[in-house]
N, C-alpha and C positions, 0 to 999 in steps of 0.2 A: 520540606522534604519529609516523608514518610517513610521510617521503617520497621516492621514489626517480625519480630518472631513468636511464635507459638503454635497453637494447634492449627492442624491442615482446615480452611475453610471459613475462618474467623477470623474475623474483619478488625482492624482496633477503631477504638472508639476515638477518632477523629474529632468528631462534632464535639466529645465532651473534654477533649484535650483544648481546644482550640478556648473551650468558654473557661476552664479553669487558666489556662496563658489569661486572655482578657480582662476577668474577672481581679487576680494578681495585679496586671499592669491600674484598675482602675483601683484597687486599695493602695496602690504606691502611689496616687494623686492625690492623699491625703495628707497634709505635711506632718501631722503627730503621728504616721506611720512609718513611710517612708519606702522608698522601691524594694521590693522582694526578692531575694537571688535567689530562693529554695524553698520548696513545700515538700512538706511531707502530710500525708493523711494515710492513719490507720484504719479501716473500719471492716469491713468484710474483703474487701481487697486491701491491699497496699499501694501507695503512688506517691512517686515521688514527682517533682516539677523542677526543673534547675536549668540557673541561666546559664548559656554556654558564653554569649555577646549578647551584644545590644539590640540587638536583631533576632537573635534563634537562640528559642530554648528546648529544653528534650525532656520528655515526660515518657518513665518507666512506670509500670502498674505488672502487679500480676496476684498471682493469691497472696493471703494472709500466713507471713511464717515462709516466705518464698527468701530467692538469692539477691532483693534488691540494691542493697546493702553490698554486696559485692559487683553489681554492675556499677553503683556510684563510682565504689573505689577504681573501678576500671577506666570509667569514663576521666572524671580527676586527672588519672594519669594521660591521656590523650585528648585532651580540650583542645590543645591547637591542632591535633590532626583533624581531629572535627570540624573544628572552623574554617581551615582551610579545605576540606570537600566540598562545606556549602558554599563558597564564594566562587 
């Protein structure tokens, strides 16, 4: 499932959410690491990656200095409402 808000006409980056999930899953198949439940990256934007289940994770991005930080805390508090959508 896909859901984006922001500006009228722009598209979220799909393709680079999809390789950052995968990428994640295939560094948690290294046993000195171990499965990842959370990214964050700062760089010119912000993103965050967090597992919801075993199955579906949700990746937040928006500028650098933005509210991500408060949609974590939000999401946190409604993780099984979430889960229970996507099933």
């Amino acid at each position: 499932m896909v859901a984006a808000v922001g500006k009228r006409g722009l598209a979220p980056k799909v393709e680079h959410a999809t390789q950052i999930v995968q990428t994640l899953e295939t560094l948690g198949q290294n046993p000195g690491v171990g499965r990842g439940l959370e990214l964050w990256s700062e760089g010119t934007e912000t993103l965050l990656l967090t597992r919801l289940s075993e199955d579906a994770s949700l990746i937040i991005s928006g500028k650098k200095g933005g509210r991500i930080a408060r949609w974590r805390h939000a999401i946190e508090c409604d993780v099984e409402m979430l889960n229970s959508v996507m099933r």
